[in-house]
C-alpha positions in Angstrom: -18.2 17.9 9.0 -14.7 18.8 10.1 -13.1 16.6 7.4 -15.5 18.4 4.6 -12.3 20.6 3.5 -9.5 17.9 3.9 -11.7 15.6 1.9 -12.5 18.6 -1.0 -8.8 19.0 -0.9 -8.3 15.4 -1.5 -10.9 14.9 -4.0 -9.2 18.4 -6.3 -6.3 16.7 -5.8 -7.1 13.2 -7.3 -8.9 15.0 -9.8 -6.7 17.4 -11.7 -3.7 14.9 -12.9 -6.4 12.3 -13.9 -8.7 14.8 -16.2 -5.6 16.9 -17.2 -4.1 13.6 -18.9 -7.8 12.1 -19.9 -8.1 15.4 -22.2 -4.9 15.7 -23.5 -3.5 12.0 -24.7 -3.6 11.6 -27.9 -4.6 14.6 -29.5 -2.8 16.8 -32.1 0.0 14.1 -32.5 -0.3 14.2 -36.0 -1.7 18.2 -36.8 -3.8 20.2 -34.9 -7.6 18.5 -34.0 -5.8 14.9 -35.2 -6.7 12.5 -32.4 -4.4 9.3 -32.1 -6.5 6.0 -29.9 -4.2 5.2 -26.9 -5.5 2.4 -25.1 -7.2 0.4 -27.5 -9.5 -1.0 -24.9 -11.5 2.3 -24.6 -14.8 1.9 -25.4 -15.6 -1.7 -24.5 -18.2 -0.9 -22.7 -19.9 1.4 -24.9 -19.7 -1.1 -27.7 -21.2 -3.3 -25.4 -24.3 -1.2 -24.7 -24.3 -0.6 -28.8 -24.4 -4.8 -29.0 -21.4 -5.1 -30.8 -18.9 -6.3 -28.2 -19.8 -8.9 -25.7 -19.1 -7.0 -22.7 -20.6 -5.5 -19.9 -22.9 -2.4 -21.2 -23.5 -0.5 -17.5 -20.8 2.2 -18.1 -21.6 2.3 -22.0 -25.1 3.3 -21.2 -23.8 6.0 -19.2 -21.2 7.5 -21.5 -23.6 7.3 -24.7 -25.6 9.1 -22.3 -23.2 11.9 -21.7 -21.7 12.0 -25.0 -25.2 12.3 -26.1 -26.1 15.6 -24.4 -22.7 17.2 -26.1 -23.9 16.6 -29.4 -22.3 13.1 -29.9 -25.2 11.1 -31.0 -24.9 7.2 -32.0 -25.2 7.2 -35.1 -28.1 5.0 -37.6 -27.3 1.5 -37.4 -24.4 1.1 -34.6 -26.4 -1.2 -32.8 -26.9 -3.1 -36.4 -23.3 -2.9 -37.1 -20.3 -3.8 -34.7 -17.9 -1.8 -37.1 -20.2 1.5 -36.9 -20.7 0.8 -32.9 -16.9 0.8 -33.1 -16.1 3.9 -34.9 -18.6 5.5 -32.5 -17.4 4.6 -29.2 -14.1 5.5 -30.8 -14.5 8.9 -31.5 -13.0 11.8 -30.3 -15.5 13.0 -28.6 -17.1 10.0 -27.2 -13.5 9.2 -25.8 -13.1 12.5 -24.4 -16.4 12.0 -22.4 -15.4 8.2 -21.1 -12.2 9.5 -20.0 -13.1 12.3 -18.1 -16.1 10.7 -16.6 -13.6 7.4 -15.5 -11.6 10.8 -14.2 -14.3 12.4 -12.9 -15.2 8.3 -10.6 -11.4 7.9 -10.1 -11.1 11.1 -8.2 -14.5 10.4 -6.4 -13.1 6.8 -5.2 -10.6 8.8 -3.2 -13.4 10.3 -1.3 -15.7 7.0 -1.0 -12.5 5.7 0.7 -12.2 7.9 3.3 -16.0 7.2 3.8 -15.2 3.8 3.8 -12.3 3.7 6.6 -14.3 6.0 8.3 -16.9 3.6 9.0 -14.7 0.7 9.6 -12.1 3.0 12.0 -14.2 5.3 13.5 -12.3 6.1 15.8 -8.9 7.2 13.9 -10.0 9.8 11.0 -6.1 10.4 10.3 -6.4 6.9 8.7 -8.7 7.5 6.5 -7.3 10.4 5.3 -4.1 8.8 5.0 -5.9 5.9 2.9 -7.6 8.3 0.5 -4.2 10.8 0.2 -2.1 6.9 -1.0 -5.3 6.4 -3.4 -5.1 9.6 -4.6 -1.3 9.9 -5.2 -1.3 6.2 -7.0 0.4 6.4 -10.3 -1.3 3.3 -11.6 -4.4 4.5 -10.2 -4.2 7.8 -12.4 -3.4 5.3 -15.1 -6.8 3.7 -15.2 -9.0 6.8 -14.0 -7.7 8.8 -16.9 -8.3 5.9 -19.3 -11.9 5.6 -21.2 -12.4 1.6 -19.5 -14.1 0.3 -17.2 -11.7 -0.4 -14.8 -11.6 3.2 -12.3 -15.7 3.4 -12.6 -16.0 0.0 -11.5 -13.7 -0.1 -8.7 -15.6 3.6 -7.6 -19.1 1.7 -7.7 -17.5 -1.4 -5.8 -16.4 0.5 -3.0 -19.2 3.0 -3.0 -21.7 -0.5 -2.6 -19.3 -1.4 0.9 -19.7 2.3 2.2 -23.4 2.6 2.1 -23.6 -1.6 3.4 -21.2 -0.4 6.0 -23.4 2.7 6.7 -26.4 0.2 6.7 -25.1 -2.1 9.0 -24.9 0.8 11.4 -28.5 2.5 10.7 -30.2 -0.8 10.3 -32.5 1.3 8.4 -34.8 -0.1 5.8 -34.1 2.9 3.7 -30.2 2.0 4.0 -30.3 -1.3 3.2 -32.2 -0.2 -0.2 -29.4 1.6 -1.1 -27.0 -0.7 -0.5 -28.9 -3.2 -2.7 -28.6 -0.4 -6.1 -25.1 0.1 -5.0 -24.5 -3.8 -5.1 -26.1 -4.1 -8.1 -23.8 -1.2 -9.9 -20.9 -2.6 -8.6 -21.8 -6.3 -9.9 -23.0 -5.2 -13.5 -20.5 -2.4 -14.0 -17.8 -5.2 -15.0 -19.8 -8.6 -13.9 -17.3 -8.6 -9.9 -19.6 -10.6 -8.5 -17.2 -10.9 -5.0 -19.4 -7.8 -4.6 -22.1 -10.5 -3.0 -19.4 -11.7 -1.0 -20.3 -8.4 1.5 -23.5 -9.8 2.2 -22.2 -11.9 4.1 -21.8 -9.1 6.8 -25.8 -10.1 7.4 -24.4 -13.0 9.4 -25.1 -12.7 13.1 -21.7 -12.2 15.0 -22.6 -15.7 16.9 -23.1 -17.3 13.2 -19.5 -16.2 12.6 -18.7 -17.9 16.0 -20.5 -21.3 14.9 -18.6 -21.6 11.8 -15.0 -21.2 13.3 -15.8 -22.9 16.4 -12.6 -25.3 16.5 -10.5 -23.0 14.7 -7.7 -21.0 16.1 -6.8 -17.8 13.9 -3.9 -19.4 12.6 -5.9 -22.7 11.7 -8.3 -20.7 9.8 -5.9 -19.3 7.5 -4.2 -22.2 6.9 -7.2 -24.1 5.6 -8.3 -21.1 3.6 -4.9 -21.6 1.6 -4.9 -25.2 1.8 -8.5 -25.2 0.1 -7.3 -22.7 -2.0 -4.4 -24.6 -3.3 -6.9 -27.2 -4.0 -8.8 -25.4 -6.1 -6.6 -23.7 -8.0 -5.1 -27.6 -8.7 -8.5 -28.5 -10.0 -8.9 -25.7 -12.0 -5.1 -26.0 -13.6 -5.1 -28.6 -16.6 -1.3 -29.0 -16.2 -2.0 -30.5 -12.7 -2.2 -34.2 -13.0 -5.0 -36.0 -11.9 -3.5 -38.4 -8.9 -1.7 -34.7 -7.3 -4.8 -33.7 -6.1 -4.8 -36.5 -3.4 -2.1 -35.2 -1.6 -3.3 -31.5 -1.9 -7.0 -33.3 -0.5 -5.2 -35.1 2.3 -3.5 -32.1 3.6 -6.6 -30.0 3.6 -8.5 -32.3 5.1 -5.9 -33.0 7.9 -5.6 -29.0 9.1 -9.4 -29.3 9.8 -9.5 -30.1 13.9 -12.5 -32.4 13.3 -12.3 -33.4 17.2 -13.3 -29.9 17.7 -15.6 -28.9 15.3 -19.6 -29.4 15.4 -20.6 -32.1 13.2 -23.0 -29.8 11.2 -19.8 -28.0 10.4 -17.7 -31.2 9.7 -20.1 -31.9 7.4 -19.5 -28.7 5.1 -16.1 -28.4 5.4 -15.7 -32.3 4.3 -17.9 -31.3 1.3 -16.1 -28.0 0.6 -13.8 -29.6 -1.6 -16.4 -31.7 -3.6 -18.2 -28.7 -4.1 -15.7 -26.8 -5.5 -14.8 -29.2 -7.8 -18.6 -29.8 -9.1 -18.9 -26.0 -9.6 -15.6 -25.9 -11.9 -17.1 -28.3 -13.6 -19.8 -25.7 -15.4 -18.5 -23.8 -18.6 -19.0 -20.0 -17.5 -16.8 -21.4 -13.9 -14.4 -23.0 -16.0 -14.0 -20.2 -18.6 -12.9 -17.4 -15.8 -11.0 -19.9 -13.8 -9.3 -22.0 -16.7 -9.1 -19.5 -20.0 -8.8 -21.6 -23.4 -5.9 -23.1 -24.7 -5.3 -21.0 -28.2 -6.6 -17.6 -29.0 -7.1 -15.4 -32.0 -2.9 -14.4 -31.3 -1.5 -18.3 -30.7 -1.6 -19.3 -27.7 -4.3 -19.1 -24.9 -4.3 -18.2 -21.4 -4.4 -21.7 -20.6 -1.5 -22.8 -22.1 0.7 -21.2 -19.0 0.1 -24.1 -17.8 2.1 -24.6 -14.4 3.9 -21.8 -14.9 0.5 -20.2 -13.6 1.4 -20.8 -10.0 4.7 -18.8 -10.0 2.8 -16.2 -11.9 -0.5 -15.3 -10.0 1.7 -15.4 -6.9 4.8 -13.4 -8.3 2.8 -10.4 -9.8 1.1 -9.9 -6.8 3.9 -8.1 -5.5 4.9 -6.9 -8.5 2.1 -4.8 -8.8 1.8 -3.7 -5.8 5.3 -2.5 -5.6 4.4 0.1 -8.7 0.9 0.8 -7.7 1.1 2.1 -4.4 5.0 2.4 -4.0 7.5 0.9 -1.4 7.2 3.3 1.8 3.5 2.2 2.1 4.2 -1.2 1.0 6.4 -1.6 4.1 3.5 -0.6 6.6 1.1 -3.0 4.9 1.9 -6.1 7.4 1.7 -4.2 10.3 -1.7 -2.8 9.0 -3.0 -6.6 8.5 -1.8 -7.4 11.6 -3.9 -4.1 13.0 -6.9 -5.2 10.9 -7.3 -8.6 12.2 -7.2 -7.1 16.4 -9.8 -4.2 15.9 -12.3 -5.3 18.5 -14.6 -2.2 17.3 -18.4 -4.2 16.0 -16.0 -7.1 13.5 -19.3 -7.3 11.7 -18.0 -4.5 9.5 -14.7 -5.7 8.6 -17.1 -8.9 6.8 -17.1 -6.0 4.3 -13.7 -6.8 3.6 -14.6 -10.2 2.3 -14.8 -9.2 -1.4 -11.4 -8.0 -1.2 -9.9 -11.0 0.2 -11.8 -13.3 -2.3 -11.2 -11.3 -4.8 -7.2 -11.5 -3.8 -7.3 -15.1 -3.6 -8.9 -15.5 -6.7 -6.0 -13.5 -8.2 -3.5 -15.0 -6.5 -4.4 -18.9 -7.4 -7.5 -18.9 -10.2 -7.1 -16.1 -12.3 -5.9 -17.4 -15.8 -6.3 -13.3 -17.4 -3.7 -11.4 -15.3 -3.4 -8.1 -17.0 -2.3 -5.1 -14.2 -5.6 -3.4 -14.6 -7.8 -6.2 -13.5 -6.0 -6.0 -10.1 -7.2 -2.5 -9.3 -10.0 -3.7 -6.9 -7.3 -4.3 -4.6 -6.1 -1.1 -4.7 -7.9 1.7 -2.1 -8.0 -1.6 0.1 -4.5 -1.7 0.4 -4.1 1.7 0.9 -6.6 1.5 4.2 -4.3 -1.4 5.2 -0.9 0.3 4.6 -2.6 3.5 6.3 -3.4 1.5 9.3 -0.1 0.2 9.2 1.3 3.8 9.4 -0.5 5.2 12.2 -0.4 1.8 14.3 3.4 3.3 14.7 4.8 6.4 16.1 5.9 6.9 12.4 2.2 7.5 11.8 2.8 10.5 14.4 5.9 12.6 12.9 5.4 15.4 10.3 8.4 15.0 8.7 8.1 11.5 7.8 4.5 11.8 6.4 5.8 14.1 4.4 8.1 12.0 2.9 5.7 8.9 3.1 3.3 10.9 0.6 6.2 12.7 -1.1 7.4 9.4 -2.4 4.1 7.7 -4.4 3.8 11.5 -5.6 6.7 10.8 -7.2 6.2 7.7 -8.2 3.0 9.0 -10.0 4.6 11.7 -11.6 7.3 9.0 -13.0 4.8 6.3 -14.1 2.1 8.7 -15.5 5.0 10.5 -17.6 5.3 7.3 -19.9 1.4 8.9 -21.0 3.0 12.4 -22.2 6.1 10.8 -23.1 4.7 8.8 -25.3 7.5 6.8 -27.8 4.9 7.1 -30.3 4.7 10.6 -29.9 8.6 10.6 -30.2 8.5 8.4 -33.6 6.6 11.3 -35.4 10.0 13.2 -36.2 11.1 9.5 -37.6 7.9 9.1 -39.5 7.9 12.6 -41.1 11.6 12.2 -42.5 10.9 8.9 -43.9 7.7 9.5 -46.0 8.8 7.6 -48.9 9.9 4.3 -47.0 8.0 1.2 -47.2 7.5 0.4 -43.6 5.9 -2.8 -42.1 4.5 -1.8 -38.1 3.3 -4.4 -35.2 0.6 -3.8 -33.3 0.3 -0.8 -30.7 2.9 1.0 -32.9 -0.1 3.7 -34.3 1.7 5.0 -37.2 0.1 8.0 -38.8 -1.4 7.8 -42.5 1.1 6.7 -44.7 2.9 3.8 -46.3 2.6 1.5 -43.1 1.4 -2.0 -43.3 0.3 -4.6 -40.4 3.7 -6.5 -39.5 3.3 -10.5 -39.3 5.8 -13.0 -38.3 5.4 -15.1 -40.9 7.1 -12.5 -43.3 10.2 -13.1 -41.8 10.2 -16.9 -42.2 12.6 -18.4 -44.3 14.7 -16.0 -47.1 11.5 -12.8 -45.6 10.4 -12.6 -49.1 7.6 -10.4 -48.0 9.3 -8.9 -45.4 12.1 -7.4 -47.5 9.8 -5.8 -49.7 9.4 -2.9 -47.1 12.6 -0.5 -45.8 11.9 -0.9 -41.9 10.0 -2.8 -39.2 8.9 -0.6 -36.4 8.1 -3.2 -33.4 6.1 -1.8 -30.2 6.9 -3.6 -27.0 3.5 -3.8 -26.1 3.2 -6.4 -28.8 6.5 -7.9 -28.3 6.3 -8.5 -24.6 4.9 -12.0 -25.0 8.0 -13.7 -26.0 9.3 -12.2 -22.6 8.7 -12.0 -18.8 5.3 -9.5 -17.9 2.4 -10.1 -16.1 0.9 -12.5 -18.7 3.9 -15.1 -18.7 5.3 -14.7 -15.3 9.1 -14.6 -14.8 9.7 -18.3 -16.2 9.7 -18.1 -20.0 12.1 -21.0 -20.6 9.3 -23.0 -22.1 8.4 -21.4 -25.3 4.9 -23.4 -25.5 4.1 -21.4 -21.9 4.2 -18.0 -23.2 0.4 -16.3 -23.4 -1.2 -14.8 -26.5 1.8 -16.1 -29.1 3.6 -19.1 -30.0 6.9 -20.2 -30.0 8.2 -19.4 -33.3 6.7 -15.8 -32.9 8.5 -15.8 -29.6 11.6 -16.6 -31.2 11.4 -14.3 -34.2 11.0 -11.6 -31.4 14.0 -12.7 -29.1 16.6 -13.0 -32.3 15.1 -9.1 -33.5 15.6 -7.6 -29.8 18.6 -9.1 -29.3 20.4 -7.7 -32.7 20.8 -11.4 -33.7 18.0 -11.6 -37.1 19.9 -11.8 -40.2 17.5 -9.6 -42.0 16.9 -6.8 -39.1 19.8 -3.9 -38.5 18.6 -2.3 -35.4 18.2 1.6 -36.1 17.0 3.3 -33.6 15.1 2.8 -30.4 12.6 5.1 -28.2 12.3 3.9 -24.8 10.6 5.4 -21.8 13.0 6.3 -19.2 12.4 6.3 -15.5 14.0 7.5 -12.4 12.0 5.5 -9.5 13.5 2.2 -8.4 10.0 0.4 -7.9 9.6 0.8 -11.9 13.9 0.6 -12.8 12.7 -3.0 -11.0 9.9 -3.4 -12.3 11.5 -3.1 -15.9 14.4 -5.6 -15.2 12.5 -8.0 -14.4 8.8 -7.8 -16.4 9.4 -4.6 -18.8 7.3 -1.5 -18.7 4.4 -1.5 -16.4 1.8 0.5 -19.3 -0.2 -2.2 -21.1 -0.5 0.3 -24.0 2.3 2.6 -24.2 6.3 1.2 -24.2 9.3 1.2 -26.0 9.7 1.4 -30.1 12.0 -0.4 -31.9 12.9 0.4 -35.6 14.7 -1.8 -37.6 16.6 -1.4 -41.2 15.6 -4.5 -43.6 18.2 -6.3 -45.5 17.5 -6.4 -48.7 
């Protein structure tokens, strides 16, 4: 009860940024009561529960729901008509409801944290708090929970579902358990995570766990983890020829210490492989492991091909460096290191087990590797990095917490800036004084009405017939970004037929415009977001912007 008003404070804390921004993006951009879409994956869900978006419809139910009760009815025939389900869930007011609900279960998570850690380190509440201040103070975090998706709501009910099975596994109550079982089901269907079931495996007697590693040092254990994991990710990797997987087999097979290890045991961990590879073989397996090889923009997620690797592995870091910051970053090692000598009932740390195969299905399977779908990871690396902090006397002086939280603050403040700083925002000056210019627009750009048509590539080919019949080409980054280095594409671009969701000549038609080198483009004027934290000055070097939705305009002047 003595945490009640540290955790209130927390909770107003994590709350005000998130609904301040999931109310005000977007609106009066072009007059008062205009509203301009931000993140044109808003509403998935709800489309979803209006059947015209294959999706999942848990969090659609419950925003219909709300948006229901303020007067903002679906109306006749959205479930008969995607483009009417659409316009719907794309509404003002619907949108305003998503977000701040996603703000209102982003601000909550910060709380179900602290629950969380609580249970798992009793007897250290300092790093719970510590955990749920980090959550709380995360820029990217914001990002999501002020955002009408799925993505903050989800990651709430996820880690809501390994409070109350923590909080079971320590009642042993019937009752508990129940609960647990309609929190595991929320956090499966709100966006289909089935690693939730992974935390059932914390029903395992403590001398099961013991049966299954017996021949295993610590050390052993991981490495066979990877080595399996490397396996997999080989099988489920088209670019991976056929006769390499013998060598990746051999090596897994020879960190196994069979000598030790009970032959019921042998017998499973011999099979392991086999097992793995049957189960890629089944479509739904081999569409969230594999993607497909062209898409409705060019090229699929599939056709990274082995660039994949470098990928998965490299924005691992990446991401983590903007989401929770350097300083806390730092501590995270020592808090792994913490994590795997707590003694206090290890039954409760199974809990973790979504987390980790969740992380290793990012790091080696994942063929869709947008930022947003990492934020599962998040408030768990928070607990680790708090762990990390208060396993050192660091953890103990005011004057470094201070600047420990001071610092992701800051970060926040930079990252969530790019929101209200919006270049589209900026371009409205530009788009008022050129009224009577034919202008051509990529995607994301979100001109207002006017003379603005949908930019292709194709107009530029050859003499850009059609592309000279406009004044200016107004490219967002957003769109551009897959002829470069982001989280989609990796750092290694140097094989066009790699790059995700375009194709090479698209990917060249963007390089020559950015670089000033088209013949029929005179670069004009640009509107970039500007930053003053290093983790996102590095973060642009190497893989652009961090937003998925908002970046840097470019507007060109068209030859004629």
């Amino acid at each position: 009860m003595r945490l009640f008003v540290p955790l209130a404070l927390l909770f107003i804390v994590a709350l005000l940024p998130r609904l301040y921004s999931a109310q005000t993006l977007g609106w009066d951009w072009d007059g008062s009561g205009s509203f301009t879409l931000i993140n044109f994956d808003e509403g998935g869900s709800c489309r979803a529960a209006l059947e015209g978006f294959s999706y999942s419809p848990f969090i659609g139910y419950q925003t219909i729901a709300l948006a229901s009760a303020s007067g903002a009815v679906p109306p006749d025939g959205a479930v008969d008509s995607a483009a009417v389900a659409k316009r719907y869930c794309h509404s003002p007011l619907h949108i305003l409801v998503a977000r701040s609900y996603s703000a209102l279960l982003g601000a909550a998570s910060v709380v179900v944290l602290a629950l969380l850690a609580m249970q798992l380190v009793p007897g250290n509440p300092a790093v719970a708090l510590s955990a749920a201040a980090l959550l709380a103070l995360s820029g990217f975090h914001i990002s999501q929970a002020q955002s009408g998706t799925v993505d903050a709501a989800s990651t709430f009910f996820i880690y809501s579902f390994l409070a109350v099975l923590a909080w079971a596994l320590r009642r042993r109550s019937a009752l508990a358990y129940g609960l647990a079982v309609l929190a595991c089901v929320a956090a499966v269907w709100a966006k289909y995570w089935v690693f939730a079931l992974l935390a059932w495996l914390a029903l395992i007697p403590y001398d099961g766990w013991r049966y299954i590693r017996l021949g295993f040092s610590g050390a052993r254990i991981v490495l066979v983890v990877l080595a399996a994991s490397v396996l997999v990710a080989a099988m489920a990797n088209p670019a991976w020829p056929a006769w390499g997987l013998l060598p990746l087999l051999v090596i897994y097979l020879a960190l196994v210490p069979w000598r030790n290890v009970p032959l019921p045991m042998a017998a499973c961990w011999l099979a392991l492989p086999f097992l793995c590879w049957a189960v890629l073989q089944i479509d739904l397996v081999a569409t969230y492991t594999q993607g497909g090889v062209a898409g409705k923009f060019g090229s699929g997620y599939a056709a990274i091909g082995e660039h994949k690797w470098l990928r998965n592995l490299f924005n691992i870091p990446m991401w983590l460096l903007v989401a929770i910051g350097l300083p806390a970053l730092v501590f995270v090692p020592r808090g792994i290191a913490e994590f795997s000598r707590l003694a206090e009932d290890r039954r409760l740390w199974v809990c973790a087990l979504p987390m980790l195969g969740f992380g290793l299905f990012m790091a080696f399977l994942a063929p869709v590797t947008y930022y947003r779908h990492y934020l599962p990871l998040l408030p768990a690396v928070a607990l680790l990095a708090a762990l990390g902090l208060h396993a050192t006397p660091w953890g103990q002086r005011r004057w470094f917490l201070m600047l420990f939280f001071a610092w992701p603050a800051a970060l926040a403040w930079d990252m969530v800036s790019d929101y209200h700083n919006d270049p589209r925002k900026a371009l409205r000056p530009w788009n008022a004084a050129h009224q009577d210019a034919q202008v051509f627009s990529s995607y994301y750009v979100n001109p207002p009405p006017g003379r603005y048509a949908l930019f292709r590539p194709e107009y530029a080919a050859g003499e850009g017939t059609v592309l000279r019949r406009a004044d200016y080409l107004i490219l967002s980054e957003n769109w551009y970004d897959t002829a470069f280095a982001n989280e989609l594409n990796g750092p290694r671009v140097n094989v066009p037929e790699r790059l995700v969701k375009t194709t090479p000549e698209y990917a060249a038609f963007y390089r020559s415009a950015l670089a000033g080198e088209h013949p029929l483009l005179v670069p004009d004027v640009a509107y970039d977001l500007q930053h003053f934290m290093p983790e996102l000055l590095f973060h642009r070097a190497l893989y652009g912007n961090v937003q998925l939705f908002v970046g840097d305009l470019k507007v060109f002047r068209i030859r004629k």
